[in-house]
N, C-alpha and C positions, 0 to 999 in steps of 0.2 A: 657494809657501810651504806650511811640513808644518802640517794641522792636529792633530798629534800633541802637542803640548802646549799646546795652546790649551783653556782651558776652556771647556764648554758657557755657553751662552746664560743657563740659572738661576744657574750659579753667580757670571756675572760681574754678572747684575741684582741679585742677594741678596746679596752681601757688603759691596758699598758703599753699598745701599741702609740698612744695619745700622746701617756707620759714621759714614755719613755725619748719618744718623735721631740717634746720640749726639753726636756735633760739630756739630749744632746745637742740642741739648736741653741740651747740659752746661753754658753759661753760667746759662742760669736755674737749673738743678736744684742749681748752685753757690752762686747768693744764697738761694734759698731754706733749702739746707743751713749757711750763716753765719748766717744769722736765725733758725734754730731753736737751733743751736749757740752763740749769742749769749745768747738769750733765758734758754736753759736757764741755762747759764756764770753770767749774770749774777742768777738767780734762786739759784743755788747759794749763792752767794760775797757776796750782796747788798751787791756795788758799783758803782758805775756805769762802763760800761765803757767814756767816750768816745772812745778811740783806735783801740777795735775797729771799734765804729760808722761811724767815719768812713771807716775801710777798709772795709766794708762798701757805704756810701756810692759810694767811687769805684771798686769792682768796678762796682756799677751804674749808675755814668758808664759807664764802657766798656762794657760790655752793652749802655746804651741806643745809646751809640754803635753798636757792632755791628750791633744788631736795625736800624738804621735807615740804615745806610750800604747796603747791595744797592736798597734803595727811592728813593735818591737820585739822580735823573736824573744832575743834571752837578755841574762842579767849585762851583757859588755854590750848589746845595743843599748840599753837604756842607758847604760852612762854613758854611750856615745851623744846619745841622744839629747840627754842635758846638758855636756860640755859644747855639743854646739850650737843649743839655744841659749846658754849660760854667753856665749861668746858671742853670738848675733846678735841677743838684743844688749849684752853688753857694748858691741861697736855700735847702736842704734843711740844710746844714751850717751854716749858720748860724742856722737856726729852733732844729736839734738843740743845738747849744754852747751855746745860750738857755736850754736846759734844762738845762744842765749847768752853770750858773753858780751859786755859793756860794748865792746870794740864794735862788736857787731849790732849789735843794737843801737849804737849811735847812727849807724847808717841804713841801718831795716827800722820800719813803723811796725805797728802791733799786726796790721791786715797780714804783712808781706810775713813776719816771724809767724804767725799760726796758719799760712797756705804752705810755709817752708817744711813746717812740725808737721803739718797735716800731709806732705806727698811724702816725707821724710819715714812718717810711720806707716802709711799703705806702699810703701816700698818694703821696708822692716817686714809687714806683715806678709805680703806676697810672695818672698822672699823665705819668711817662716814656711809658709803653707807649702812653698816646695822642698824646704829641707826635712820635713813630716809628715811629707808625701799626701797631707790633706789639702783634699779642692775646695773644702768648706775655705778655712785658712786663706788659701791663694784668693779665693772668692773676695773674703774680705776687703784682702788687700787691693782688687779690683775697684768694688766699689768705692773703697777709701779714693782710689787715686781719680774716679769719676767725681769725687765731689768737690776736689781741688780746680777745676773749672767753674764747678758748677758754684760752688764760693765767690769765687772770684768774677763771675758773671752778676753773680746776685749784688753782690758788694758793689760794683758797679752800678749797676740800675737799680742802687732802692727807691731812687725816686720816683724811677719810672714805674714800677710796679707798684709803689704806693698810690700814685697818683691813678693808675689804674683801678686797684682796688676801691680806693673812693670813687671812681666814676660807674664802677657797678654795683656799690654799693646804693649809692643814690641815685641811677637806676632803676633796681629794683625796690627802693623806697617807694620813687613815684609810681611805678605799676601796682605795687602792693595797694597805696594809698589811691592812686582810679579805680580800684576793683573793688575797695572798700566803701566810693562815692556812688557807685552804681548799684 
């Protein structure tokens, strides 16, 4: 056999080492990216978005699934293992439609129903990531429950920080435009 088009040793460890590193990271880096994409979305629009959420939701059914099917000895863990994400994020969709019921929405505004759905599902998910014994998962759920402050702080001062941004903005206008004079 020629080794004439065989590639070296680095390059067949470092390529799939590459892809392989994103084909496992892309599911989470997926809900993460729908819960920031949500959060925003629904801070825009100030509606509540319970159709999104739910798909949201069973992305992270499958995810958990995922994360915890290679840990799964034999065939009666893996159905344990769906029966109890089948039932976790099934009590998740139902705690969240609890929130999204008239009753409750007459007394929550849109801010307060998507920081509810938003600590609601990084619970769910931290919650997954330890019943599938994955840290990525639990990870998630982390950061999820990190940016229900961080929401809720922003939401609060966007004027501050607008007001900020314009004052560095024109700022660095006028410097830009001295250095252009000189």
């Amino acid at each position: 056999m020629s080794t004439v088009n065989r590639p070296s040793g680095a390059q067949v460890a470092s390529e799939p080492l590459g892809s392989r590193f994103w084909v496992r990271e892309l599911p989470y880096l997926a809900i993460l990216i729908m819960t920031v994409g949500g959060v925003a979305y629904g801070a825009m629009t100030r509606s509540p978005l319970a159709a999104y959420w739910e798909l949201v939701a069973l992305v992270s059914f499958a995810v958990g699934i995922f994360s915890g099917w290679s840990k799964a000895a034999d065939k009666d863990e893996r159905v344990r293992l769906v029966w109890t994400q089948v039932l976790h994020w099934g009590a998740f969709l139902a705690a969240m439609n609890l929130v999204f019921l008239p009753s409750v929405q007459a007394v929550a505004d849109a801010d307060s129903t998507s920081l509810v759905v938003l600590l609601l599902l990084a619970l769910g998910t931290f919650v997954a990531g330890v019943h599938t014994a994955s840290w990525r998962m639990g990870l998630n759920g982390v950061v999820m429950a990190l940016c229900v402050p961080a929401v809720a702080w922003l939401d609060q001062s966007a004027l501050f920080v607008a007001l900020v941004a314009v004052v560095l903005v024109a700022v660095a206008g006028l410097v830009l435009w001295a250095r252009s004079r000189v």
